[in-house]
N, C-alpha and C positions, 0 to 999 in steps of 0.2 A: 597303042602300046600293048606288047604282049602281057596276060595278068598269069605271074608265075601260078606252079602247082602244089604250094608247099605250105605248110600252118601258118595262121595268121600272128600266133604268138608261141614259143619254145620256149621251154626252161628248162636249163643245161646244171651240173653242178658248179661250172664258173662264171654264166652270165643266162641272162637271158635275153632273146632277140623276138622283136617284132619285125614283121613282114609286111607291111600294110599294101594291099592287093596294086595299087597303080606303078608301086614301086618296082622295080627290077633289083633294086636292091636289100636285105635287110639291115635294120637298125641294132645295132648288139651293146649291150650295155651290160659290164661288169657287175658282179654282187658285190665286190668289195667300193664298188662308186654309189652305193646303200641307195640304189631307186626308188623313186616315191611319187605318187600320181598325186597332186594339189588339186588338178582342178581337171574337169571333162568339157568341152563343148561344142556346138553345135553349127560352125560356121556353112554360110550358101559359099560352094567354090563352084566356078561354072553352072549354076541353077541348080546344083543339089546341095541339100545339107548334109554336111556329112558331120561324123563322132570323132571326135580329137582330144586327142590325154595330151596333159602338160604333167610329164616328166622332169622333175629334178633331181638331182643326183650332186654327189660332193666335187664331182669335176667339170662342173659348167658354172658358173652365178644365175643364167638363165635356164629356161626349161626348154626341154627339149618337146616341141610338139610333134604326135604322130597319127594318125590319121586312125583309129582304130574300128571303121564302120561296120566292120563285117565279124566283129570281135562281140557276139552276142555276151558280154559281163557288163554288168553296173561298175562304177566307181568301187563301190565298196569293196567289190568281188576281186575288183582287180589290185586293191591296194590290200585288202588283207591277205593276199596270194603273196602278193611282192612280199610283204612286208614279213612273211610269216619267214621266207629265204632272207631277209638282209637280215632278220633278230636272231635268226638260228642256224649260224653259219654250219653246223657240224649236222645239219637236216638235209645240207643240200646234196649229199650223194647220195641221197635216194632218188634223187633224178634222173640218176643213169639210170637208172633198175626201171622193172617193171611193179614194182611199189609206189614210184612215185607217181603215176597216175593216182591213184586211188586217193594219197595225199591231197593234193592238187583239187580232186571233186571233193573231199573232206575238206576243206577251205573253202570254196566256191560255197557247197552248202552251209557254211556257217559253223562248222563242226570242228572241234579238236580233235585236230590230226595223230595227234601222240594220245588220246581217250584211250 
């Protein structure tokens, strides 16, 4: 399979998508479907382990698992990333912008974004 050329995970002002590399397709999932990572792990698929977020969201009952191996983030990192766009709906246009990187490593490090 072709592995696309494109980030492994986006954050958009109305959703954000993961790309997980063997896919040809992305995973996109609304802010207003309030995404939350429960759990990360570490299943053998064809003799590799790989890293997989269990995603749930207000429009599934189950989670949605995605393969995130090449998504160098911890759990933490990744839910208080998510988490910081589903609690502050009125933060996420700075996504568009070239601010919203900077945001985004303010989170990753641990850091209040709005400081």
């Amino acid at each position: 399979s072709k592995i696309h050329g494109g980030p492994i995970l986006t954050f958009t002002p109305t959703y954000l998508e993961f790309h997980p590399l063997p896919s040809p397709t992305p995973i996109r999932i609304p802010w207003d479907h309030a995404p939350s990572i429960t759990a990360i792990d570490y299943p053998t698929v064809r003799a590799d382990v790989i890293q997989r977020a269990h995603i749930m969201t207000t429009a599934s009952p189950a989670p949605t698992l995605i393969d995130i191996t090449c998504l160098d983030w911890t759990q933490d990192q990744l839910q208080r990333t998510i988490g910081y766009f589903v609690c502050n709906p009125e933060r996420r246009g700075i996504l568009a912008t070239a601010g919203g990187v900077d945001v985004v490593r303010a989170l990753l490090r641990g850091q209040d974004p709005d400081a």
